[in-house]
Every structure is written in C-alpha cells, then in structure tokens.
C-alpha positions as CSV (number, residue, x, y, z in Angstrom):
1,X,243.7,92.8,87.1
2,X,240.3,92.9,85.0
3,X,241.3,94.5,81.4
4,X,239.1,96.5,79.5
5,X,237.6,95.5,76.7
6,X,238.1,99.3,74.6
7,X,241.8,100.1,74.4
8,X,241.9,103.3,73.9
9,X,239.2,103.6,77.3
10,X,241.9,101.2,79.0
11,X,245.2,104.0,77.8
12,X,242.8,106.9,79.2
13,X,242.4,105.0,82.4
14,X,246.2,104.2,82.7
15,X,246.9,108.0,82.3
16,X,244.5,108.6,84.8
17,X,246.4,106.0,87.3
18,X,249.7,108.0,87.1
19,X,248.5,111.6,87.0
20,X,249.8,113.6,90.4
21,X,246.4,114.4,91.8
22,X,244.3,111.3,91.6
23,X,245.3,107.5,93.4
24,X,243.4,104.4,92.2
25,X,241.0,103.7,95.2
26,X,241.9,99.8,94.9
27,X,245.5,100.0,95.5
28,X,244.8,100.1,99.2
29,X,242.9,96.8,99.0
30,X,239.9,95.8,100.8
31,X,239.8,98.8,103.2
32,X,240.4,100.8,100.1
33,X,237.2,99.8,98.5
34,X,235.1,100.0,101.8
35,X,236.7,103.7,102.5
36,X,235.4,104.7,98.9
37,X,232.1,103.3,99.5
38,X,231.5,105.3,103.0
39,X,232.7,108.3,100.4
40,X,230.6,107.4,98.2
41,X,227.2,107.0,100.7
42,X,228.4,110.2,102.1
43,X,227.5,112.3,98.7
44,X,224.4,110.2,98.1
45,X,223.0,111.6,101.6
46,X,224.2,115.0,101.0
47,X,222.9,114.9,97.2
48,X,219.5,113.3,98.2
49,X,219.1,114.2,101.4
50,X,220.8,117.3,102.1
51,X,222.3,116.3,105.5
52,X,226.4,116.6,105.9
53,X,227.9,113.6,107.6
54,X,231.8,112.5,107.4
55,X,232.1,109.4,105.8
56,X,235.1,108.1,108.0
57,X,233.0,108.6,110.9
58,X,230.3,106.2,110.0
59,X,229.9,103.7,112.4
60,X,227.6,100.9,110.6
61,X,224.3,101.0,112.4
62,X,224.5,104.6,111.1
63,X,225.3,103.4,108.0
64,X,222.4,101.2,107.4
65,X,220.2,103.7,108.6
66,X,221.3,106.2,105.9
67,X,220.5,103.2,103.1
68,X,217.4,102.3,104.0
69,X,216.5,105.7,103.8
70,X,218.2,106.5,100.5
71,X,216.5,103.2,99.0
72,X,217.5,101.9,96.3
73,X,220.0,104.5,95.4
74,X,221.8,103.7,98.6
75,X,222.1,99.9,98.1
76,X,225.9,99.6,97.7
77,X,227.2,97.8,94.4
78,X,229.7,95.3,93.9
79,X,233.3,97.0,93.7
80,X,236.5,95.9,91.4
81,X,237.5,97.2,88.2
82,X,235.2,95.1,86.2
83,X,232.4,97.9,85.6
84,X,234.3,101.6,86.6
85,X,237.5,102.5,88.1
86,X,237.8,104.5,91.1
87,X,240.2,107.2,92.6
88,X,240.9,109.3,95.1
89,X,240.7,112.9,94.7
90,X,244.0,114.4,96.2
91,X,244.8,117.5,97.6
92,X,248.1,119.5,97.6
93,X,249.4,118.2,100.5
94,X,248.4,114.4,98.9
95,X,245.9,113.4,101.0
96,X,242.6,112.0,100.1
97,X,240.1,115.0,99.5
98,X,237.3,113.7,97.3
99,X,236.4,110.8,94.7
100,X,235.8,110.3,91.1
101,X,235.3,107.1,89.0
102,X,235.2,106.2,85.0
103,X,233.5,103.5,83.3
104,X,235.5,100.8,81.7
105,X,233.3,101.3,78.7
106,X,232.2,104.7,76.5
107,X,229.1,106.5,76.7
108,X,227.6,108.3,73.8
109,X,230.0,108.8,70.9
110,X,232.4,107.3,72.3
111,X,233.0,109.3,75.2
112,X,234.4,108.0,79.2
113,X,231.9,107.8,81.8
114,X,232.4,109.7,84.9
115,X,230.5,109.0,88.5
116,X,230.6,109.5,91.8
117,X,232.6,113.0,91.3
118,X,232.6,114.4,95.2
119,X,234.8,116.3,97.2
120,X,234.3,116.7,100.5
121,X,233.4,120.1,102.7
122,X,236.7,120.7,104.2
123,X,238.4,120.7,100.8
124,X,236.0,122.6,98.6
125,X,236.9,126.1,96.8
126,X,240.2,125.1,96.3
127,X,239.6,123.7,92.5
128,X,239.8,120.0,93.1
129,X,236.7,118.9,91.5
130,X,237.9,121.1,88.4
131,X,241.2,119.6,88.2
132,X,239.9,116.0,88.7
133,X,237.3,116.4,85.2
134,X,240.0,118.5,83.3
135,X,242.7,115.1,83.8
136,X,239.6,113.2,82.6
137,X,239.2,115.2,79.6
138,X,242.9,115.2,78.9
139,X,243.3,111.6,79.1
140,X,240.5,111.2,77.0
141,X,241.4,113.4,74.0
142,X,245.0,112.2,73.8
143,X,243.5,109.0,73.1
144,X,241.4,109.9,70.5
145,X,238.0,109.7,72.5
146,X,235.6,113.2,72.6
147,X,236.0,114.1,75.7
148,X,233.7,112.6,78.3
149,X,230.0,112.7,79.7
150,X,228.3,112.5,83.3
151,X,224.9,113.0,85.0
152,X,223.2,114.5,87.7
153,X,219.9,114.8,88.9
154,X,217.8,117.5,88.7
155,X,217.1,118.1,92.2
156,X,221.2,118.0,92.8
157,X,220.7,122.0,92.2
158,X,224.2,123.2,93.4
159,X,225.9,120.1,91.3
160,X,223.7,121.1,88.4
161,X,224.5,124.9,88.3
162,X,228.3,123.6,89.3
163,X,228.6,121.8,86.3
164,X,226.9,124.5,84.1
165,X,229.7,127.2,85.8
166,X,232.7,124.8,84.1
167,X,231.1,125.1,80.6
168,X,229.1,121.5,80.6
169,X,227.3,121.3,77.5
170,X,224.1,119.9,77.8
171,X,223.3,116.6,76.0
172,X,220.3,115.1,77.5
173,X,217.5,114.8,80.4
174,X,216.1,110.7,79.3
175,X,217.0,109.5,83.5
176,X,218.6,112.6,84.4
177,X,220.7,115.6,83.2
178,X,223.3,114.4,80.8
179,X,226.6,116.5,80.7
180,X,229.4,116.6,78.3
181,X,233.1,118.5,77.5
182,X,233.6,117.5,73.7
183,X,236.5,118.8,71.8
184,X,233.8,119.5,69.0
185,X,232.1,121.9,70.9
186,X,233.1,125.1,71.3
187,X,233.2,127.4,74.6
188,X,230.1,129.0,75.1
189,X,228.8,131.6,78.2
190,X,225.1,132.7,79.0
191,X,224.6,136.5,79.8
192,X,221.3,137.7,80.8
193,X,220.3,140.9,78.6
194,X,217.5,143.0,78.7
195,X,215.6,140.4,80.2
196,X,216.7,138.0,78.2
197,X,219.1,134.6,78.1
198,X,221.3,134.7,75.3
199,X,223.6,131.6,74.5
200,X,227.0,132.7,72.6
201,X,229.6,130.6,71.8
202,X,233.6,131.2,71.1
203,X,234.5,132.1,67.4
204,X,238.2,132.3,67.0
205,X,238.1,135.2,64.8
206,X,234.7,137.3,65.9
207,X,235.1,136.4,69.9
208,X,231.7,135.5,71.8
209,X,228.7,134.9,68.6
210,X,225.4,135.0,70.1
211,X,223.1,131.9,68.3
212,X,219.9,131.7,70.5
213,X,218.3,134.6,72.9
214,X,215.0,133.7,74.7
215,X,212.9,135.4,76.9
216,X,209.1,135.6,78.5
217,X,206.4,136.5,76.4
218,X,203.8,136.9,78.9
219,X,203.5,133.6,80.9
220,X,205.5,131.5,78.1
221,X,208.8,131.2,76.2
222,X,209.9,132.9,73.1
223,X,213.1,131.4,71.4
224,X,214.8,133.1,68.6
225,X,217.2,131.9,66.7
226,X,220.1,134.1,64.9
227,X,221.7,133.2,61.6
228,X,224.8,132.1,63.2
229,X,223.0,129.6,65.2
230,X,221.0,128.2,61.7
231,X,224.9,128.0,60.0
232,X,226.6,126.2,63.0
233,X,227.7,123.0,63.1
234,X,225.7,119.4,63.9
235,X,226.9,119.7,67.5
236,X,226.1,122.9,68.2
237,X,223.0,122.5,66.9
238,X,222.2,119.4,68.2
239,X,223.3,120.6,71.8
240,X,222.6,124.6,72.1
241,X,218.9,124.3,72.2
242,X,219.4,121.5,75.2
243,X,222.0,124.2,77.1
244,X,220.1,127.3,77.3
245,X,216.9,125.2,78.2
246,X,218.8,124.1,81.6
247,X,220.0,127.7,81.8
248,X,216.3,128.6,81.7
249,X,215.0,126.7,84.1
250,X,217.2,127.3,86.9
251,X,216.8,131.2,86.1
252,X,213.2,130.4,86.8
253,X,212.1,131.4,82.6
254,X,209.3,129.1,81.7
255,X,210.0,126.7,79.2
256,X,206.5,126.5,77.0
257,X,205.7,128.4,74.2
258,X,202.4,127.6,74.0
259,X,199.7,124.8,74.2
260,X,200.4,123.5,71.1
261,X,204.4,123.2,71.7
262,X,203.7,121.5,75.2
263,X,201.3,119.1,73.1
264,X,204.2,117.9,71.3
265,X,206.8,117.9,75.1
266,X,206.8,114.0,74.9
267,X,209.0,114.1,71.7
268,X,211.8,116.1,73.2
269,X,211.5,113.9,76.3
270,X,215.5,112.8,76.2
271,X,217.0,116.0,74.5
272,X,216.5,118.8,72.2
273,X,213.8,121.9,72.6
274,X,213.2,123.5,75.9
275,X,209.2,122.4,76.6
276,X,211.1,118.4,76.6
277,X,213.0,119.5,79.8
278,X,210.0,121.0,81.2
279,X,208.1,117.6,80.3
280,X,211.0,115.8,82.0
281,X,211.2,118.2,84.8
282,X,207.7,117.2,86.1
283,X,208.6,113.2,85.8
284,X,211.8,114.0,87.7
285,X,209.7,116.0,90.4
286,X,206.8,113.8,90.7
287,X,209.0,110.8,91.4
288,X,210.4,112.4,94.2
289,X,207.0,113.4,95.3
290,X,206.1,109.8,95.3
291,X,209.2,108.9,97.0
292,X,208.4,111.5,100.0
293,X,211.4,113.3,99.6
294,X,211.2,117.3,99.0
295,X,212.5,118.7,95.9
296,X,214.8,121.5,95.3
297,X,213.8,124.8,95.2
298,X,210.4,124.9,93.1
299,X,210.4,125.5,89.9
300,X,208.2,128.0,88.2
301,X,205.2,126.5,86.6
302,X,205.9,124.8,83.0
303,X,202.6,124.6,81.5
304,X,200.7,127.3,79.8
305,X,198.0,128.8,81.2
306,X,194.6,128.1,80.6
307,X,192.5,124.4,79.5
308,X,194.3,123.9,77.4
309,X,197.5,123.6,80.0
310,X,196.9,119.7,80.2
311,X,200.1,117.9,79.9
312,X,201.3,115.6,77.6
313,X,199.5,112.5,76.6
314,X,201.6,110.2,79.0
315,X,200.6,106.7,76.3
316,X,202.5,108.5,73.5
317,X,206.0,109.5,74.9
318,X,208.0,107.7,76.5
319,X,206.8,106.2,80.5
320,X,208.4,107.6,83.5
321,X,212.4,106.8,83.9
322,X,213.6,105.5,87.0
323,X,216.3,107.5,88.3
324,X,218.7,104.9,89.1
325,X,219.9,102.2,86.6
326,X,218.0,98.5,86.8
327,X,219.5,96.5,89.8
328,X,219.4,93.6,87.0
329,X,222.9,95.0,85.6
330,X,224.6,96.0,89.2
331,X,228.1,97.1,87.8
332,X,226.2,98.8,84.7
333,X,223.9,100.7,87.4
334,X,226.5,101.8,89.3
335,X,228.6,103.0,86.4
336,X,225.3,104.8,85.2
337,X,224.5,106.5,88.3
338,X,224.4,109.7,88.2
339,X,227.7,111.4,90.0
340,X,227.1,111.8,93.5
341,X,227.1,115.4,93.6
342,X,228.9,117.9,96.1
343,X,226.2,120.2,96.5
344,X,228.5,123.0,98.0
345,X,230.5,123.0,94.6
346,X,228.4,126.0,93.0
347,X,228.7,127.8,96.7
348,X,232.0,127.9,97.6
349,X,233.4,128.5,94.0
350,X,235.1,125.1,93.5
351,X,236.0,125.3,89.8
C-alpha cells in the first residue's frame, strides 16, 4: 500500500478507514475502483450538465458519450492511493449510498483535501453528506490539522448554497469557490434584516455578534463594518469579508461599490472584498459561455452603471483560471478538482 508522505494526513486517513459510515473504495479491488469512477462521472454530469443518470447503469458507449461531452473534466484519472483516498458513503442499512475522497497531502494551512463528495438521489435528506464532512473534520482535528477545505464551482448552485447551509466558511474563488471548517473559526449565520445581509458570528458569552451588514445603495454595494468585526481575530477577518460576499451573490445583492472599487476587482481576484468575487464571477461565467454550456441561474449585473462600468484591466490581475487542474499533474488534478457536487443537497435538506 502507497504511504503518505504527511503522518499526521496518513493517522486522519486511517481514522477515516475504520469509522462506521464510510468503506475504503479500494478494498473491493479493480471493480471497486471502476464502480467509484461510474460514481464519480455520475456527479460530474449532474454537476455540469444537470441530467440525472445512475451510475451502475452505465453501459460504456453511454459512458463515453457523457465524457466527450463533459471534456476535459470528464477524462477519468488514474486511481490508487497515491494522490487521494477514496470511500464509499454508507447508509444505515450499510450499503453504498454516495462517495467522498481526501488528498494524501494538505491544502492551505495544513488542512485535508476533500473531493468528489456525492450522494446519490435515492439517499439524499437523510444527512449522509453531513455525516461523511463531520468524520472528516473529526479525524482531522484529533490529529492536530485545522479542519479541512474543498471546492466547488460556481455554477454547482445547489452544492454552493449546500455547503454555505453547513456553516462553510469561505476562503477563496482563484479556480473556483474554496470552502473550509477550521477549528479557528467560529460559527457564524447570515440573517437578512431590513434589507440587509448581516454576517454574525458565535461569542461564547454575548451569543450571535453581528461584524459586517451590507446592503444596496442604489444599483451598488454598501459594506459596513461594526467594531466587533475591526477587533476580531486574523481568521475572521481574513475570511468574513469572503463569506458574506458569496452570501450576496446568490441573494442576487450586487457586489460593486462603485467604479473606482471595481477598478481595483483584479486585486481581490482569489479572496478577500466582495467586487473580487464579482470579478471572478464573470471569468467563471464567460468560460462556460465559451464552453457552450448554460450557466446557473443569472446573476444580477456586477458592474456599476454607467462608462465608467468597464471592467477590470484584464493585463494587470491575474489571466483567466481554468477550472480543472493541468492534465500535466493527473493525480494532483484530480485531487484538486472541485467535489463533484450533489446538486439536490440544498433541495432535499441533506445536512
């Protein structure tokens, strides 16, 4: 068996092995491995596509026509334990329901990797996807590592609001959404407010602390901050901004505050202030105009109105990101790829 090279990523993944509701997908050898990747195609089309299909049902003519239209996100990559390691999500009755993998390597500060999170339709709204991320977050804290971190892509809507339902902080947008459980982040909940979004987050002695409230002011975004926000923590400040941007966008807010704010998007192009994720929002959109495939449901516009709504000088920020990792490090992309999401999560109350 292939050993990771992190120990304490290599005790997490051991834990992970013997917990009660998730089997290592390789145990059942070769079959194993080619079951998972059917699995795994099957959320890609769902994710990408929007199309159901059942992944033990896929004979493989039908198969390679659902890759060669997914492209290069549907090219399948080399299995093993080298990169990620795989598992079956079970269900009470112990039989396979769903999949989730974890890199064999951290992410971030030091947190695991999770992929290819899915559960399929007959087993949804019964907490399975829930259960799976909390054993991943257990097994990483009681070895020491923060919690873990996993993507999805912007046009994955019901996987996006999913993972914002169970509390996700939000740490990035550079290829796609970036989401992370940390120990040093509190709980936090968005509440909508006299027309308003405010972020609080837990306090153990003064119960939900309001730190940023924003709102429209006209056709464009006003942010305030309150003191508690400007005496919080590095994390929370590093992170809170990034969280109630998301929470903004799929509200349908704008995220500008004005032409000279969008002037400076391309600086916030990976993380941080609310007119970066608009700036990203537009690569992530016009790639899949490019690609031919429809996005989700439209967002509302991100620019300010007006001549002076051009966007963001394109030579000075960073170039368009591709959304799946380079096929020149196969394991490394597949590891990276965003989870394959189970768009159905944030409808049927899967938690």
């Amino acid at each position: 068996m292939v050993r990771s090279w992190d120990a304490a990523v290599e005790r997490a993944q051991d834990r992970l092995a013997v917990g009660p509701r998730l089997r290592v997908a390789d145990e059942g050898g070769e079959g194993d491995e080619r079951r998972f990747a059917l699995w795994d195609l099957a959320s890609l089309v769902e994710g990408e596509l929007g199309e159901l299909v059942d992944p033990d049902a896929l004979a493989p003519e039908v198969e390679r026509g659902w890759r060669e239209r997914l492209g290069e996100s549907g090219r399948e990559w080399p299995s093993g334990e080298l990169y990620r390691r795989r598992y079956w999500i079970l269900d009470d009755g112990g039989a396979v329901a769903g999949t989730v993998a974890v890199d064999n390597w951290t992410k971030g500060p030091g947190q695991l990797a999770v992929s290819s999170l899915y559960v399929s339709p007959a087993a949804r709204g019964r907490g399975l996807a829930g259960a799976a991320l909390d054993a991943v977050y257990q097994a990483a804290t009681a070895e020491g590592l923060p919690g873990y971190r996993l993507e999805a892509h912007w046009a994955w809507r019901p996987a996006v609001r999913y993972y914002l339902r169970r509390g996700l902080w939000v740490v990035g947008w550079k290829r796609s959404l970036s989401f992370a459980r940390m120990p040093q982040l509190p709980s936090y909940q968005v509440r909508e407010e006299d027309g308003r979004l405010l972020l609080l987050v837990a306090d153990r002695l003064r119960g939900w602390v309001p730190i940023l409230a924003a709102g429209r002011e006209g056709h464009r975004l006003r942010l305030d901050e309150t003191a508690d926000y400007r005496g919080a923590d590095g994390w929370v400040h590093e992170y809170a901004r990034s969280t109630l941007a998301l929470h903004l966008a799929l509200a349908g807010y704008p995220l500008v505050r004005g032409p000279q704010w969008w002037a400076e998007a391309w600086r916030w192009a990976e993380a941080g202030e609310p007119e970066g994720l608009a700036y990203r929002i537009e690569e992530f959109e016009r790639a899949a105009r490019e690609s031919g495939r429809a996005t989700a449901a439209a967002h509302c516009p991100v620019s300010p109105p007006g001549p002076s709504a051009a966007p963001p000088p394109r030579e000075q920020g960073p170039g368009p990101a591709p959304a799946q990792a380079p096929a020149s490090a196969p394991g490394q992309a597949s590891a990276e790829r965003a989870p394959v999401p189970a768009r159905q999560l944030a409808d049927s109350g899967d938690g």
